[in-house]
N, C-alpha and C positions, 0 to 999 in steps of 0.2 A: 246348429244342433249340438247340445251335449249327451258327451259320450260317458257313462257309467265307469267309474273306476273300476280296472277291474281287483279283482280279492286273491290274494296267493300265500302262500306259509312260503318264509324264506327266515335265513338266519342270521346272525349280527353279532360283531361282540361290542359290550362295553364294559370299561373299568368306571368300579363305585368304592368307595369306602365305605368299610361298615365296622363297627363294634363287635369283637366277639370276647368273650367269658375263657379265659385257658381253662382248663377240667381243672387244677390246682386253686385257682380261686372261685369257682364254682363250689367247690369242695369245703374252704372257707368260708364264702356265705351259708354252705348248709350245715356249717358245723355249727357258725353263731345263733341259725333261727331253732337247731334243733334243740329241744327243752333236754332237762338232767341224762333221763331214763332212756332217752330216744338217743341221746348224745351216746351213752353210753353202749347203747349197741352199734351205733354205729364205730366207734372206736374199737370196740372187742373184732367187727369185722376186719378192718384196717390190720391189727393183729394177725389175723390170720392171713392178712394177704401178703402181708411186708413180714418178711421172715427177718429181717434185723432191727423189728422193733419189739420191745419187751415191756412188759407192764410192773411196776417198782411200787413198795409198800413207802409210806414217808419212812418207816423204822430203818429203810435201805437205805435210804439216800446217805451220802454223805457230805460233810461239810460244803465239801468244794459244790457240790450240786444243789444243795441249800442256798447257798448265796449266788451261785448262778441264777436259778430259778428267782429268787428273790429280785437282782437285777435285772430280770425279762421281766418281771412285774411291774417294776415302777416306771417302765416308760408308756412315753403316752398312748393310747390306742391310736393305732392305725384305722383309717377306712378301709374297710374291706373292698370297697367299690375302686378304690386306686390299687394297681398293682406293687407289691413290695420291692424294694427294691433292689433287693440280694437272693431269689428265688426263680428269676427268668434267666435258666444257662439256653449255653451253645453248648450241645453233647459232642462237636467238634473239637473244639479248644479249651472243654471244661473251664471257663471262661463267663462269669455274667455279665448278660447284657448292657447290665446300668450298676456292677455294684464291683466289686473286688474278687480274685481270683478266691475260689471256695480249697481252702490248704487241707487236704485232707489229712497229711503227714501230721502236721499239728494236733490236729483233731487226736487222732490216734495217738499220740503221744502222750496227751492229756489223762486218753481215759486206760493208758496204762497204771496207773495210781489205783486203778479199780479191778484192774484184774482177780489178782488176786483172790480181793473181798468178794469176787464175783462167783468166782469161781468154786470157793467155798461154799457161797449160797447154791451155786447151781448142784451142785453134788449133794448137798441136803436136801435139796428137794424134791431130787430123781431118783432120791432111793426107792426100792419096788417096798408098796405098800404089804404087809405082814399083815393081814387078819383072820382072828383065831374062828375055829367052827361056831361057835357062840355068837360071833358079833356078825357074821353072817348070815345065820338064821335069826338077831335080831333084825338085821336090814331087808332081809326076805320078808318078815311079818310083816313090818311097817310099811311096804308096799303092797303087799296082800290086804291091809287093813283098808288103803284107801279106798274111798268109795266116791262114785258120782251123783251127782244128784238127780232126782227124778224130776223125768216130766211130765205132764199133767195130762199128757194122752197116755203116757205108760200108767200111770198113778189109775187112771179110769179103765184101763184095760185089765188089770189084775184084779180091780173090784169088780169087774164083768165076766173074770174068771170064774171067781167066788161065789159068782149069785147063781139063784136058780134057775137061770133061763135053758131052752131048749139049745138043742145045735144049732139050729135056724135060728133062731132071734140071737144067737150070739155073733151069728157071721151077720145080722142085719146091726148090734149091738158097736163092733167093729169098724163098719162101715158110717153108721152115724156118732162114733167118736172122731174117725179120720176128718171127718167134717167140720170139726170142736178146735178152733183159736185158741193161742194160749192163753188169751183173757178170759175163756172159758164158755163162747159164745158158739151159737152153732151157725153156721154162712150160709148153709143150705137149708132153704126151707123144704117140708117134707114131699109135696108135693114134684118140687127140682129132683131130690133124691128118688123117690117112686120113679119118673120120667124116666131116670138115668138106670133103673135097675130091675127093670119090671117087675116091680112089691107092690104092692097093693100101698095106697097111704094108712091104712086101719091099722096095717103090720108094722110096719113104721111106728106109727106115731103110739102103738104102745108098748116099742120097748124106748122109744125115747121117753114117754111118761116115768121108765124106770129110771133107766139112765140120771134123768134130772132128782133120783130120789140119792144119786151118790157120792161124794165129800168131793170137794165143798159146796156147799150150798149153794144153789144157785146155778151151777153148770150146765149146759143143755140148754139154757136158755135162749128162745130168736132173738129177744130186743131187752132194754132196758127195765121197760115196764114188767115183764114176766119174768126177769131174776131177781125182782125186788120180792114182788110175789113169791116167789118159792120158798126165796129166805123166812118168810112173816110166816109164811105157812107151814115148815120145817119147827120153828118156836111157836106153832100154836095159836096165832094173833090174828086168826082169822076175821075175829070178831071185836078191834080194834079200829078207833081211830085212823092210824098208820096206816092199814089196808085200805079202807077204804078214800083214805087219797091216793096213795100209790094205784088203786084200779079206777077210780072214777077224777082222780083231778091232777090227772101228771103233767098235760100242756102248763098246767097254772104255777103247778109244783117249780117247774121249770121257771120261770120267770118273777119267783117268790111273790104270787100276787095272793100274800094272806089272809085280806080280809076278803075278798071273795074265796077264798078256801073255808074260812070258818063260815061266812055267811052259810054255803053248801054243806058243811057240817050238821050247820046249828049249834054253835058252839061259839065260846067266846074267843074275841081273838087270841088273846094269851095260850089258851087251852091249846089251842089249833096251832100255835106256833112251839110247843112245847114237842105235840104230833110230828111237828115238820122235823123239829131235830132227832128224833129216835128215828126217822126214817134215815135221814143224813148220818144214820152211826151203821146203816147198810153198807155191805162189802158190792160196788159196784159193779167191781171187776173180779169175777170168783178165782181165776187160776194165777191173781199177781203174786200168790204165794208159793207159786211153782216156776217163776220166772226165773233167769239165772241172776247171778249176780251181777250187778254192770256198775257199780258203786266205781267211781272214777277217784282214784286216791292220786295227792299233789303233793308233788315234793318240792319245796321254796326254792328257789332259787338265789334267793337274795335275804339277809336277816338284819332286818335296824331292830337295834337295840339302844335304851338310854344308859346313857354314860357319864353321870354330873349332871351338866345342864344342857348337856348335849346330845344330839344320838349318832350311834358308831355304825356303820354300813359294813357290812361283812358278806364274800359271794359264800357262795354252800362248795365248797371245794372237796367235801368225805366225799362224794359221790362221782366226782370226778374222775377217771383214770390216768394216773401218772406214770409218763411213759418215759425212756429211754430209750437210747443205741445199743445194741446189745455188743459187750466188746468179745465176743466170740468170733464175730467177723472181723477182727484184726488181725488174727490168726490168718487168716485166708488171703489177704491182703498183703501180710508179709513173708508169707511162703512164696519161694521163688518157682517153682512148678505149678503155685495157680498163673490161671491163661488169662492175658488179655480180658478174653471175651467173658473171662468171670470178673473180673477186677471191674471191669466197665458195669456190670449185672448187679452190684456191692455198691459203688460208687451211687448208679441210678436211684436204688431201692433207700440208700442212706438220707439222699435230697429228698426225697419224696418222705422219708421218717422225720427229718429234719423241719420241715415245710409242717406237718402235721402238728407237731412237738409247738410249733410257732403258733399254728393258727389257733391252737389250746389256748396258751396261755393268752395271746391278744381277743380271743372271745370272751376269758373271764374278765380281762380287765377292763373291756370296751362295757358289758354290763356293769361293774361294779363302778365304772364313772357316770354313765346313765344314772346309775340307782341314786349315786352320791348326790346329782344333779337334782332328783326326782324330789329328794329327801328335804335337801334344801329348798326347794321352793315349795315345799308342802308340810311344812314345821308345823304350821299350826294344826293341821289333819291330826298329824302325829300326836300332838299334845291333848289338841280335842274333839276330833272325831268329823264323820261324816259332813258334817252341816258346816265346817270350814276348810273345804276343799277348796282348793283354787284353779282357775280355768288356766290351762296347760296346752302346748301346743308338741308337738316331735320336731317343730322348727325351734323353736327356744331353746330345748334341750339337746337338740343336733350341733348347732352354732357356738354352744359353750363345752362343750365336749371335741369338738373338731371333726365331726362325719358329717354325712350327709343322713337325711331325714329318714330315708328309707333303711339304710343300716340300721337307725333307732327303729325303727316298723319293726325289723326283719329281730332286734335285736330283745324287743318286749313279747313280742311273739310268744304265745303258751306259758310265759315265765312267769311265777308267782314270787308275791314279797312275803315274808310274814315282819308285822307292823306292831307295836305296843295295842293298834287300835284291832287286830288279826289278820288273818290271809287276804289279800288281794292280787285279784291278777296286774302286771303291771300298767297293762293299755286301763286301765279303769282312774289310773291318774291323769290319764288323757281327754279331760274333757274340755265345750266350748262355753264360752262363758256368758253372761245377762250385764250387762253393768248397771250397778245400783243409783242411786239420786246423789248419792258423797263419791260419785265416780269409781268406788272401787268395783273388781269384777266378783262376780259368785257365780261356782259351778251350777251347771244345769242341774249335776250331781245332788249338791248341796240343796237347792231348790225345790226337787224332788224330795231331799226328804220335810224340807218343811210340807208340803204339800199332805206325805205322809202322817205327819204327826201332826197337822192340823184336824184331820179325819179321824186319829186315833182318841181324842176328846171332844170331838162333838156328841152332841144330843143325837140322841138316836131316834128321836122321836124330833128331830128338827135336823135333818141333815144339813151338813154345808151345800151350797149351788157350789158350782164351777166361777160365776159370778161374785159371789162371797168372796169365794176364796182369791179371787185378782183381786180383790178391795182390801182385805187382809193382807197381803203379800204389799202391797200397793203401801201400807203403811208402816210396814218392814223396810221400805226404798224400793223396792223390787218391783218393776212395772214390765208386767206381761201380758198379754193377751187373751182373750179367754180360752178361745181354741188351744193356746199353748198348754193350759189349765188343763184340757179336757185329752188332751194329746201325752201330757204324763201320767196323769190319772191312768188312762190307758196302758200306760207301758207299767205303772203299779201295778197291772192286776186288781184297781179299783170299781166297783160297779158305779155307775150315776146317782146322785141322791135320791131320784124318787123307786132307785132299785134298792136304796141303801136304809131307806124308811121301816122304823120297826113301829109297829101301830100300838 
């Protein structure tokens, strides 16, 4: 007979090794993936935390920190994934782990040469600001002037102010705006709303009749087809062409199937496709012009430029924050009635300013050998453009630069170039590559745009197949498949030839 094991919670220990990230090189990695603008707020944070760091104009620097700086530049980057190896103390024996005792004595001695000049700056800058009654009531006005922008349910509730509706049909007025998207559609139909309010739907649906009668055009709207309509109708076009596709042929509309549009016309095709595009000049979305701004502005990170016959890499350093030791805590340092326990508080906060200052400079310059890297294997992009890209890997470019791949990942991350050919992001030099019939390789990038510009001069009245276009490609060297064909087309934003057929 067997006996069931039995089942109990009991405890155990074991020893494992594992990987862990100190917060300092954590700190590191997110300094290198974070882009300019993001960098830079987290730096101005850092600022506020570490009271012995100080942010320096270049006009400040001096010599000696010119060529300091200068010589942290030219060495090679580090991996950020290996830990450095004069940043890991023992807060016992002020002592590193793997590197040389950290002299702080020296240190201070050093940035005695700057006293002085420092100290001068500090004093001119902490003067109390003097402004006269004038320049304060201009800067009162100019915040009193700013304004916010409006939105499209406030913009509809003050024309519902304006109109002549009752008291009642304004609070039902109200209520079927609260309902109104910022695209300018209404989510509730009248019926849902009636349910939810006990209103009659008769009540409803006529002050929404008005409602849809108020700027911009089209608002109020349930569905696509009835803000096309209101538009045509707003301009008078009732008795148009355009309307009567918009009311009786929108499934078709949709799938541009022309000559069954004009057949239902009675019209010639040309006519009817003439019809289709003043419809296509309709605003489909009424309230996009109350939308806020989201326009996503990018600031390079990196700029090749030609230089002879060559092009010159340069990282974007204006935007950068250049930081320093502030030598005010030297002072404190060398007074003999500071304690210990501050001395040690000065000392910490200095590594940790020290470490920061470092990870700066080895982030620009780990980019700015990527880029160099980038640059050079992609000469001919540079010289001629999209269609001589060449297939790129983050190991290629890990291995000649000295990191590991993921650093390159973590390192092109959000980071823009601007190029002779214009802005690109930098993973977009990252592509895998087709190899042609003379063996060499060509981006898929590249590929894509032949693809593109083989569509952009066809007959319109003879579209390319997907088929075509592999037999074309095919006598480029370029041997792909059709599905691959039909798979970039895809990511173009291209429709299929027999959607692409103009009759």
């Amino acid at each position: 007979m067997i006996w069931p094991m039995a089942q109990a919670m009991h405890l155990s220990q074991r020893m494992t090794l594992s990987q862990v990230l100190a917060p300092q090189l954590q700190q590191s990695l997110a300094l290198l993936q974070a882009p300019t603008l993001e960098l830079k707020a987290m730096v101005e944070q850092e600022l506020q935390q570490n009271p012995v760091l100080e942010e320096s104009a270049e006009t400040e620097m001096t010599q000696e920190e010119k060529e300091n700086r200068e010589a942290e530049a030219t060495v090679t980057a580090v991996d950020p994934a290996e830990p450095p190896a004069d940043v890991t103390f023992d807060p016992a024996t002020e002592k590193a782990n793997n590197g040389p005792v950290d002299d702080f004595q020296a240190e201070f001695e050093r940035l005695t040469q700057l006293d002085q000049e420092w100290r001068d700056h500090f004093a001119q800058t902490n003067l109390p600001m003097r402004q006269s009654q004038e320049d304060e009531e201009r800067r009162q006005f100019m915040f009193d002037s700013l304004v916010a922008g409006t939105s499209l349910q406030e913009n509809l509730l003050e024309q519902l102010r304006l109109s002549d509706l009752t008291d009642e049909q304004r609070q039902i007025g109200q209520m079927i705006i609260g309902s109104i998207d910022d695209y300018g559609y209404l989510q509730s139909g009248v019926d849902e709303l009636a349910f939810a309010t006990n209103i009659r739907p008769e009540k409803i649906l006529e002050v929404l009749k008005v409602i849809q009668t108020f700027h911009p055009p089209g608002v109020g709207a349930r569905d696509l087809r009835e803000c096309l309509i209101l538009q045509l109708e707003r301009d008078g076009k009732q008795n148009t062409l355009e309307y009567r596709i918009v009311g009786e042929f929108m499934e078709a509309l949709g799938k541009r199937r022309i000559p069954e549009i004009a057949r239902g016309l009675g019209v010639a095709v040309d006519e009817g496709q003439k019809a289709m595009a003043r419809v296509g000049n309709l605003e489909p979305r009424p309230g996009r012009a109350f939308l806020p701004d989201n326009n996503q502005y990018i600031l390079p990170e990196v700029f090749v430029q030609r230089v002879g016959d060559d092009f010159g890499v340069t990282t974007n350093n204006e935007h950068v924050p250049h930081l320093r030791i502030s030598n005010t805590y030297k002072d404190l340092m060398a007074q003999p009635e500071s304690s210990q326990e501050v001395r040690e508080y000065i000392r910490e906060k200095i590594r940790a300013g020290k470490f920061l200052i470092k990870s700066l400079h080895q982030r620009q310059q780990t980019i700015l050998n990527i880029a160099r890297e980038i640059v050079k294997r992609q000469r001919e992009f540079m010289d001629k453009g999209v269609a001589f890209l060449k297939p790129l890997t983050m190991v290629q470019v890990a291995e000649v630069v000295g990191v590991h791949e993921t650093t390159v990942s973590r390192a092109v991350s959000g980071k823009y170039m601007e190029t002779p050919q214009g802005i690109f992001e930098m993973k977009y030099f990252f592509t895998s590559g087709i190899q042609t019939a003379s063996g060499v390789g060509v981006s898929n990038t590249s590929v894509k745009e032949m693809i593109s510009d083989m569509i952009k001069v066809e007959e319109t009245s003879k579209p390319l197949s997907d088929e075509e276009i592999v037999k074309l490609l095919e006598q480029k060297g370029i041997k792909i498949a059709r599905r691959t064909v039909a798979k970039y087309r895809s990511e173009l934003n291209i429709l299929p030839s027999h959607l692409r057929k103009v009759y």
